[in-house]
C-alpha positions as CSV (number, residue, x, y, z in Angstrom):
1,X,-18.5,-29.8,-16.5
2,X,-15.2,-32.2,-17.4
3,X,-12.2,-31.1,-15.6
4,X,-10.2,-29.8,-18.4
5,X,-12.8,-27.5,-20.1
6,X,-11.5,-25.7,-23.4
7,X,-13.2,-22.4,-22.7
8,X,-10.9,-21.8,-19.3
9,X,-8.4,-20.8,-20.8
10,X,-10.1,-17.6,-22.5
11,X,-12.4,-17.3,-20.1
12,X,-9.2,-16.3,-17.8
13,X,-7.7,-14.4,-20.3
14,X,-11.1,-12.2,-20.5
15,X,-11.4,-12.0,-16.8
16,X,-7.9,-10.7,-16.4
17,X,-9.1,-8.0,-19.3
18,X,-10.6,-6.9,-16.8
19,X,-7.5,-5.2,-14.8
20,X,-6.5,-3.6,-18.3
21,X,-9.7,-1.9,-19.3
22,X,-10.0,-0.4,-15.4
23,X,-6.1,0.4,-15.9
24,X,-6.6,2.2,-19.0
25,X,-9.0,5.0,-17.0
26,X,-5.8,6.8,-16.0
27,X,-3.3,9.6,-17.7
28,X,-5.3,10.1,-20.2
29,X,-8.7,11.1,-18.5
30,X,-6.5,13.3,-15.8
31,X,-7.9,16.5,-17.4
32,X,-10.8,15.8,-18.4
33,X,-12.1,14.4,-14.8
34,X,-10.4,17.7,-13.6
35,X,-12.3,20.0,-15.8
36,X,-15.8,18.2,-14.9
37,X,-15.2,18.5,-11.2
38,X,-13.2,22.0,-10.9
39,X,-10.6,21.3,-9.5
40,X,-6.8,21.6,-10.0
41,X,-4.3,18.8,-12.6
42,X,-2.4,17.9,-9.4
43,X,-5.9,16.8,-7.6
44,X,-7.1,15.3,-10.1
45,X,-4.4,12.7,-10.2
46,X,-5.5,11.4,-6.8
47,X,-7.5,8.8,-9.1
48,X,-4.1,7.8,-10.1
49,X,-3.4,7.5,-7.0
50,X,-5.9,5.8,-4.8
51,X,-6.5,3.3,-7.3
52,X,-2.6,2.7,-7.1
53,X,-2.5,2.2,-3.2
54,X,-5.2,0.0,-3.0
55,X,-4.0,-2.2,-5.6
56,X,-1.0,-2.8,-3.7
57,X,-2.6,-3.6,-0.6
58,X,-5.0,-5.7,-2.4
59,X,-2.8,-7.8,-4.9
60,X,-0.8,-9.9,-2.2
61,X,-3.9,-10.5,-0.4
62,X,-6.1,-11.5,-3.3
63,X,-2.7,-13.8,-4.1
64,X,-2.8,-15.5,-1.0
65,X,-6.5,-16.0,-1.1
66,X,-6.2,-17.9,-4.4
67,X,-4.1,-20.4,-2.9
68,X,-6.9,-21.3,-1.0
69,X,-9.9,-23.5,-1.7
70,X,-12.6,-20.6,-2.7
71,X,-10.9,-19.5,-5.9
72,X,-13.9,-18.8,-8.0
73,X,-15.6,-17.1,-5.2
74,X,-12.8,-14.6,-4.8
75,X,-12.6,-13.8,-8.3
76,X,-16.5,-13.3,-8.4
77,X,-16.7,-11.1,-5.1
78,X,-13.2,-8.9,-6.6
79,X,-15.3,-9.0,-9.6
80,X,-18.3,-7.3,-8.0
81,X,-16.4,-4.8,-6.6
82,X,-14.6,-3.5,-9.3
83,X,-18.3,-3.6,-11.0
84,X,-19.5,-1.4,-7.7
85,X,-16.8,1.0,-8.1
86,X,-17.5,1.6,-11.6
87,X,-20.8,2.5,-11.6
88,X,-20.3,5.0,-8.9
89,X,-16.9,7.1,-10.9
90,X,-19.2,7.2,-13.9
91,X,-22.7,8.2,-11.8
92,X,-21.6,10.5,-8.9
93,X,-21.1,14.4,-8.8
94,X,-19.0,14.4,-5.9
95,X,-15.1,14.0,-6.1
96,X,-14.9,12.5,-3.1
97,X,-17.4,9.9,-4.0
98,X,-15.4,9.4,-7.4
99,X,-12.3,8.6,-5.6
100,X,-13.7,5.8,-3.0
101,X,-15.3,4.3,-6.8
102,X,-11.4,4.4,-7.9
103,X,-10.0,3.1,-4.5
104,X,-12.6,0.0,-5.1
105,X,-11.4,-0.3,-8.8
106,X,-7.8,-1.1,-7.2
107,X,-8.7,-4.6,-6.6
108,X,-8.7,-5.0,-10.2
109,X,-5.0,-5.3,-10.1
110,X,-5.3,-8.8,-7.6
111,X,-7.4,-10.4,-10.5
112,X,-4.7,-11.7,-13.0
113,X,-2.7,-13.4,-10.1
114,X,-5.9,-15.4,-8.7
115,X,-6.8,-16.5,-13.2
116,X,-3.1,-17.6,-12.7
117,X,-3.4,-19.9,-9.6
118,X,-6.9,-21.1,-11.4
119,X,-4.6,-21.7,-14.7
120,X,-2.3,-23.7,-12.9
121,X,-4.8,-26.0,-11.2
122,X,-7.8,-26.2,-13.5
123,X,-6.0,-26.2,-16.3
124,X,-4.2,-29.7,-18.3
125,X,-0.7,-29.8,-17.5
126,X,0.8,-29.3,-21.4
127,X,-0.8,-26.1,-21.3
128,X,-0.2,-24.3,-18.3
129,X,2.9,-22.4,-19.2
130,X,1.8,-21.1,-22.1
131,X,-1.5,-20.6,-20.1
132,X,0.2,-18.6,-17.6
133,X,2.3,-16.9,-20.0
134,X,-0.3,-15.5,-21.9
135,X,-2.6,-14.4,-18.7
136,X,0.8,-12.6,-17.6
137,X,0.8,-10.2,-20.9
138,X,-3.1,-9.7,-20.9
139,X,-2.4,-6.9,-19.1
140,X,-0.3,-5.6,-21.2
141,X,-1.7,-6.3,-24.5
142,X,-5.4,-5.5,-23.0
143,X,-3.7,-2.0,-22.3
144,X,-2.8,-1.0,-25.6
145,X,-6.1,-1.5,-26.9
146,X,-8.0,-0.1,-23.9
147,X,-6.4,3.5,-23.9
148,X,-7.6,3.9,-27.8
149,X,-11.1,2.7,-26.5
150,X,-10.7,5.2,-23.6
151,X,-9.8,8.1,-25.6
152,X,-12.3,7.2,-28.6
153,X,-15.3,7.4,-25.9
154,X,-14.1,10.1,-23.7
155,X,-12.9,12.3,-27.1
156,X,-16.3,11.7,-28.5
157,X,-18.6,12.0,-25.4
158,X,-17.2,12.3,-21.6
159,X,-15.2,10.4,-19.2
160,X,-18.4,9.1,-17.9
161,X,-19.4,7.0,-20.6
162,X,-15.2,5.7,-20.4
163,X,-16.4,4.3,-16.7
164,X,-19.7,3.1,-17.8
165,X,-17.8,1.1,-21.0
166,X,-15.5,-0.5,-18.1
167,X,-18.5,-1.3,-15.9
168,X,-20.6,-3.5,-19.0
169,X,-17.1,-4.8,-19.6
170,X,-16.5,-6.6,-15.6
171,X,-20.2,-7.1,-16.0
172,X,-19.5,-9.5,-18.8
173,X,-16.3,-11.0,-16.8
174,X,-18.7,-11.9,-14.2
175,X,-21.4,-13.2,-16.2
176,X,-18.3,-15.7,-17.9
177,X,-16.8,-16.2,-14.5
178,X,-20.7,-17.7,-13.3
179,X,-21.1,-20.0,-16.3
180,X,-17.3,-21.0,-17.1
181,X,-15.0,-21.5,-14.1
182,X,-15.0,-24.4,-12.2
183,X,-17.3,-24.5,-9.1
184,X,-15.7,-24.7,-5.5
185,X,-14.4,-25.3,-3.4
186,X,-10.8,-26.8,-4.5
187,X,-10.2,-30.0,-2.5
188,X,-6.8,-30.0,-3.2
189,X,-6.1,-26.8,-2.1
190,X,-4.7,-26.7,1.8
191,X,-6.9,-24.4,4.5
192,X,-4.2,-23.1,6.1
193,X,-5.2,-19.9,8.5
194,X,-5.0,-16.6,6.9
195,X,-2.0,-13.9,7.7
196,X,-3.9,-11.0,8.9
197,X,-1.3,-9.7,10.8
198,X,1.3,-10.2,7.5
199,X,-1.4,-8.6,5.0
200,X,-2.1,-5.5,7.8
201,X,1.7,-4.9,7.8
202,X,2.4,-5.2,4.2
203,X,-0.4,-3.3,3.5
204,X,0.9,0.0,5.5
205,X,4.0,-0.5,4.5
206,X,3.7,-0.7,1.0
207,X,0.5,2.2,0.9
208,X,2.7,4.3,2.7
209,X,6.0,3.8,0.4
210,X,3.4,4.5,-2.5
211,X,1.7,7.0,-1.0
212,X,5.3,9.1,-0.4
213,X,6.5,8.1,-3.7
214,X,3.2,9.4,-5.7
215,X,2.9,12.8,-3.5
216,X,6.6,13.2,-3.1
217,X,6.7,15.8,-6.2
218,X,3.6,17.7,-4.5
219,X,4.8,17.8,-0.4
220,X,8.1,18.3,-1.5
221,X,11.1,15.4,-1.3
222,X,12.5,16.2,1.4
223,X,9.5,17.6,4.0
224,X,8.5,16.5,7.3
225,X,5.9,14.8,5.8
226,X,7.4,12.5,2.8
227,X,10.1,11.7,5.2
228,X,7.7,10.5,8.0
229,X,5.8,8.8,5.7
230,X,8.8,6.8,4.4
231,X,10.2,6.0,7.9
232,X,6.7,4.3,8.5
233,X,6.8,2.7,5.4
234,X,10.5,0.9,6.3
235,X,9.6,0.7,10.4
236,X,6.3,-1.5,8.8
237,X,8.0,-3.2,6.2
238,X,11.1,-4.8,8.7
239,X,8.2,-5.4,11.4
240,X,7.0,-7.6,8.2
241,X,9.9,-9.1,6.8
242,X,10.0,-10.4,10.5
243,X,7.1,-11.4,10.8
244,X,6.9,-13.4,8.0
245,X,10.1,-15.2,8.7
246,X,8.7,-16.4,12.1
247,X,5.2,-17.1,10.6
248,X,4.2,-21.0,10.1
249,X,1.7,-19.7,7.4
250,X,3.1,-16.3,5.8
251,X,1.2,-13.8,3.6
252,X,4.3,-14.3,0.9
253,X,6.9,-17.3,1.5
254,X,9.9,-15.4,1.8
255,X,11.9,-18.3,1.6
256,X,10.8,-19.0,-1.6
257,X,11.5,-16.2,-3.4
258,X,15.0,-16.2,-2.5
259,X,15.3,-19.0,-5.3
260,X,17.3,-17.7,-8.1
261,X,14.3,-18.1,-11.3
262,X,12.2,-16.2,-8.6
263,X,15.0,-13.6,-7.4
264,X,15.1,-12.7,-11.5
265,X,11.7,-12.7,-12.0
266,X,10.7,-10.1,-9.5
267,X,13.7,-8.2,-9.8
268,X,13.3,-8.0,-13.4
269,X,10.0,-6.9,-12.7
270,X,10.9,-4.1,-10.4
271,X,13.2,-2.1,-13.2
272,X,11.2,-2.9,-16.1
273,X,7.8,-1.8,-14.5
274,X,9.4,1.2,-13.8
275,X,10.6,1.7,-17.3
276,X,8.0,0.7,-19.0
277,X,5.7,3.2,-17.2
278,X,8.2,5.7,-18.0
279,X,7.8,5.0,-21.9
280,X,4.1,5.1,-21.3
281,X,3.2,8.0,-19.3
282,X,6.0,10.6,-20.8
283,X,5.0,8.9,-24.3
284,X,0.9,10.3,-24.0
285,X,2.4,13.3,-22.5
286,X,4.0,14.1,-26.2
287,X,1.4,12.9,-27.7
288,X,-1.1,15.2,-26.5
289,X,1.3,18.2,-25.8
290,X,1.1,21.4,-28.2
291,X,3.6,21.6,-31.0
292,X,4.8,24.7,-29.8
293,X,6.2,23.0,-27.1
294,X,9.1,21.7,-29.6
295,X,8.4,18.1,-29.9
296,X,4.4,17.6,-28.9
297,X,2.0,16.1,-31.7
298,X,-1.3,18.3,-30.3
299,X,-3.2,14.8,-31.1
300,X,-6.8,15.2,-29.1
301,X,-7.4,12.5,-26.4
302,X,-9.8,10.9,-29.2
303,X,-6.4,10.0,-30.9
304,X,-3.8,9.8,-28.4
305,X,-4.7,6.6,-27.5
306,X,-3.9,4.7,-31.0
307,X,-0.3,5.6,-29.5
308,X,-0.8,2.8,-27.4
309,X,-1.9,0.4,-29.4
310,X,1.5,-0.5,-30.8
311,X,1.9,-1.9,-27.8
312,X,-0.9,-4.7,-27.6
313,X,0.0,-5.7,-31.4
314,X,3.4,-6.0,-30.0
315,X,3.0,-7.7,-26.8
316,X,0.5,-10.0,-28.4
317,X,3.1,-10.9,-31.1
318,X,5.4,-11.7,-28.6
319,X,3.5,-13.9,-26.4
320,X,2.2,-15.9,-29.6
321,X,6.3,-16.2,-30.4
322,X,6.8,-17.8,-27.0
323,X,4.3,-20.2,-27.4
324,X,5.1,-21.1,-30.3
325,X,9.3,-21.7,-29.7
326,X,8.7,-21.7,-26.2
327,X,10.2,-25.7,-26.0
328,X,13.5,-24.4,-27.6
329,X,14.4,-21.4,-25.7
330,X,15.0,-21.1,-21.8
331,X,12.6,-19.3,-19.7
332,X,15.6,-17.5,-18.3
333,X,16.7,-16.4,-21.5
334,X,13.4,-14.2,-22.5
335,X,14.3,-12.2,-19.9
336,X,17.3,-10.4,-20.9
337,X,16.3,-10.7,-24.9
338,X,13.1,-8.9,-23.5
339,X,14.9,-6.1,-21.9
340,X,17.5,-5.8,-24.5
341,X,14.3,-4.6,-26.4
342,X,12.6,-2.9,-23.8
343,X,16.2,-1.3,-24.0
344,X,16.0,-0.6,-27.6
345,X,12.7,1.1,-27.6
346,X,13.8,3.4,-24.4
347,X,16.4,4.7,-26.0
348,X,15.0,5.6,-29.4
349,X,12.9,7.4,-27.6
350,X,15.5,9.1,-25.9
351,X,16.8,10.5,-28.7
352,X,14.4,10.6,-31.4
353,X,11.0,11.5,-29.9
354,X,9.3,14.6,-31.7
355,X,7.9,12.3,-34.6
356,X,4.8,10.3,-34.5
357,X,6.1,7.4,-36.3
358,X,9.3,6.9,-34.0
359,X,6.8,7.1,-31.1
360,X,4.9,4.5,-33.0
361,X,7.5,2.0,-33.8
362,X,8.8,2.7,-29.9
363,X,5.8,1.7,-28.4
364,X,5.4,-2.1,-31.3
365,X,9.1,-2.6,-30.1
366,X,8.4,-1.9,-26.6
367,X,5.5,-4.2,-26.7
368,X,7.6,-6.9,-28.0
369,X,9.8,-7.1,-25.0
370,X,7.5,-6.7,-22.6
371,X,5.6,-9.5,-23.8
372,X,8.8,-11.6,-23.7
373,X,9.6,-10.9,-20.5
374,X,6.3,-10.5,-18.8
375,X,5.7,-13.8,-20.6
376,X,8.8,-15.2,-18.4
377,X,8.5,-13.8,-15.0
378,X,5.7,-16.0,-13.8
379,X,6.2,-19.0,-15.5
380,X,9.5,-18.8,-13.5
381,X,7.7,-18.5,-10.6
382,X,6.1,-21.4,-10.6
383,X,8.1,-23.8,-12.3
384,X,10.2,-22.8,-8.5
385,X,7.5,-22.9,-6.3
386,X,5.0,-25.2,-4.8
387,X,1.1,-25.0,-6.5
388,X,0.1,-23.7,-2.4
389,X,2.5,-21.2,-3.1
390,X,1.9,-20.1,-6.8
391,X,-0.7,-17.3,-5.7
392,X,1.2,-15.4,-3.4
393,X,4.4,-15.3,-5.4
394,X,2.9,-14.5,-8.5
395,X,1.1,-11.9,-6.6
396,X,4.5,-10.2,-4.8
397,X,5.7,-10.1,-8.6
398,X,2.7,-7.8,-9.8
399,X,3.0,-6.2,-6.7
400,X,6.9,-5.4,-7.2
401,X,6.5,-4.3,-10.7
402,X,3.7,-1.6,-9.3
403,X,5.9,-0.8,-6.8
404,X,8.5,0.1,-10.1
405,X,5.9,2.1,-12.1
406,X,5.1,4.2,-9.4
407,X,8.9,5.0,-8.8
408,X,9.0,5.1,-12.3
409,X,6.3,7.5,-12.4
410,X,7.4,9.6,-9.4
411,X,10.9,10.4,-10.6
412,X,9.8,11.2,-14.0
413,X,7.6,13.8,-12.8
414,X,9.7,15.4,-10.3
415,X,12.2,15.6,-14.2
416,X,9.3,16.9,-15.7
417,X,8.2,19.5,-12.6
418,X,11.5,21.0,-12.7
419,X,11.3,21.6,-16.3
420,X,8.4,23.3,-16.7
421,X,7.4,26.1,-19.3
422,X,5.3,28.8,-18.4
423,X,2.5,27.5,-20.4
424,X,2.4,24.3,-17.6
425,X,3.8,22.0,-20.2
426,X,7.1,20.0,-19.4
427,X,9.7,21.4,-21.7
428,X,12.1,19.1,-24.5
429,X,14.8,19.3,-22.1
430,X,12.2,17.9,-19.3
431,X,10.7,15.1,-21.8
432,X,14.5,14.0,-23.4
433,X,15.6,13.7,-19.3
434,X,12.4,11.9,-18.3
435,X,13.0,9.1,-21.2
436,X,16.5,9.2,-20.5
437,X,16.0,7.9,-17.1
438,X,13.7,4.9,-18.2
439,X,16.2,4.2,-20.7
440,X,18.8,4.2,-18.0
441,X,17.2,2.1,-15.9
442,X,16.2,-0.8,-18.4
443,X,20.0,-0.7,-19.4
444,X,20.9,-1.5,-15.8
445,X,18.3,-4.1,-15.8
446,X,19.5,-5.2,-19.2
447,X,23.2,-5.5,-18.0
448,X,22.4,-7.5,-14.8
449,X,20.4,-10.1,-16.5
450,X,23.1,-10.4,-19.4
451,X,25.8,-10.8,-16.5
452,X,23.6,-13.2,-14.8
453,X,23.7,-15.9,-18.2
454,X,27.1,-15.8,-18.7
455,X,27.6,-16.7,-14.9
456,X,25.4,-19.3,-14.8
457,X,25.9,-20.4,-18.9
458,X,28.1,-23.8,-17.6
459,X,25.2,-24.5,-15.9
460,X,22.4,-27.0,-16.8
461,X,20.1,-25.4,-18.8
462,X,16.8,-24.9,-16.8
463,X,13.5,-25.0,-19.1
């Protein structure tokens, strides 16, 4: 196989599908698992949840993995996983056994950072921005055309058949992964010793930050246990940050990211993760709520999904922008223009929400910016950061913009719990609050990315 090979590049881009599709088995299948197993809304979301935790112990380890020599053996095992976990959520009767299918589903979310350290060193050096670019929206995109495919299979037949869809799908990945990516090991790549003590700290310290945040709403905010939970999330994560510092061969180069292209990136990341979620989960909420609610569309979960899919035709459009100008317009300039309309879309929905076609247009312009941005953040990341270091800091950024949905997520519903009709459903005032904040927030982002440029627009300009 030559070096260069032309089918890498979308042989990535399908393999870091992969993440979307699994991502897509989420909101929208929350009552419908619930009504199969019996058991309460608020249980049911545990397979938000566990998939969520895992994922953000898994993505900085799977990052740091890919900066090692065995690339294509980690993205085939992660592969196999995910596969393993599928087949058991779609086949079992147990809830219990559904959810450890969904905890090993989360390592989906460590796939698009090890296609982007594979990108940057199997792939010819004119094309790995764009390359990286475009892997970084995949997820995106790949989401707004999986929840239509979610709610088309699960409308017309069960959630099952949603699961077994997603296992045929990383059975494919891994059937393109054998035949198409590069055999190892990587010479180039160093074989430093591996971080355990780093990934074991990070790992408890971000599962139990996620795990307070996500059952905050249910345990109650301020309880003896979300509070303990948090003070062991920040005892672990300052025993980390120490660690690292003193480590010669640290789970994520702390260093590094203090760079200023990094520092945006992942801070940019943070706030728009957590908006973005926002939009999207409060979004399928009116979408599928009754109209007696006030603003709900009472669309079945068959069609709820097409909500989404704005969002890929946006995101995709975006990205093929970049690629296209990307030459005459600086990296650090997509952010901001991406959250201006990330902005945009936020607060349209803010204040305009109870008709399907502002919903519709929300999501296309949302899509836009996130594909501008996303298309940014790790292309940023490594044009500041050594190749042994590309997996681990393009890792800590997915890891940091999961770390803002599920803030994102765990506000909202605490908006949404305290505004609650007595049919269950969130009320108007609930929804117009809950968008509210994720317009808020993208604002802020918005403003501290604008404030940024004109600081630093004497400056060089940095491509």
């Amino acid at each position: 196989m030559p070096e260069h090979d032309p089918r890498l590049v979308p042989a990535l881009v399908y393999a870091a599908l992969c993440t979307a599709i699994v991502s897509s088995l989420g909101m929208l299948l929350v009552p419908s698992v619930a009504d199969s197993f019996g058991i309460a809304i608020s249980s049911a979301q545990w397979l938000l949840t566990i998939n969520l935790l895992v994922g953000a112990v898994a993505t900085p380890v799977m990052g740091r993995l890919s900066d090692g020599p065995h690339k294509k053996r980690l993205l085939l095992v992660s592969l196999v996983i995910v596969l393993a976990g599928s087949v058991l959520a779609a086949s079992t009767s147990s809830f219990t056994l559904f959810l450890v299918g969904r905890a090993l589903q989360g390592l989906t979310y460590g796939i698009v950072p090890v296609t982007i350290a594979m990108a940057r060193r199997y792939v010819e050096p004119s094309r790995v921005q764009s390359s990286i670019s475009t892997l970084s929206v995949t997820v995106a995109s790949g989401i707004g055309i999986g929840y239509p495919l979610t709610g088309m299979i699960a409308g017309e037949s069960s959630y099952r058949w949603a699961f077994w869809f997603a296992a045929a799908f990383v059975l494919s990945a891994i059937i393109v992964t054998v035949r198409v990516m590069p055999d190892g090991p990587d010479e180039m790549a160093p074989r430093s010793p591996f971080d355990l003590r780093g990934a074991l700290l990070l790992g408890l310290g971000l599962g139990a930050l996620l795990l307070a945040i996500s059952e905050g709403e249910n345990w109650g905010w301020t309880s003896a246990s979300t509070l303990g939970v948090l003070a062991v999330s920040v005892a672990t994560g300052t025993a980390w940050v120490l660690a690292e510092l003193r480590s010669d061969h640290p789970l994520v180069n702390l260093r590094v990211l203090r760079t200023t292209d990094v520092l945006l990136a992942n801070g940019t990341a943070m706030g728009l993760g957590a908006a973005m979620y926002i939009a999207l989960s409060v979004g399928s909420l009116v979408a599928q709520a009754p109209k007696d609610t006030g603003y709900g569309m009472a669309l079945p979960v068959l069609w709820a999904g097409f909500v989404m899919f704005p969002l890929s035709v946006g995101s995709l459009s975006a990205n093929r922008l970049v690629r296209r100008f990307g030459p005459r317009i600086r990296l650090a300039t997509l952010l901001p223009v991406g959250a201006a309309m990330i902005s945009l879309a936020s607060i349209v929905l803010w204040v305009w929400h109870t008709d399907l076609w502002v919903l519709l247009v929300g999501m296309l312009v949302l899509g836009l910016g996130m594909g501008a941005a996303y298309a940014a953040m790790p292309a940023l990341i490594a044009r500041s950061v050594a190749a042994e270091e590309l997996g681990s800091s393009v890792s800590f950024n997915q890891v940091l913009r999961t770390v803002g949905s599920s803030f994102g997520t765990a506000f909202s519903g605490a908006i949404l719990a305290a505004h609650t009709l007595p049919t269950g459903h969130a009320s108007d005032v609930g929804i117009t609050l809950a968008f509210a904040l994720g317009a808020l927030v993208c604002v802020g982002v918005m403003a501290a990315l604008f404030l940024h440029a004109v600081t630093h627009r004497h400056r060089a300009p940095v491509r």
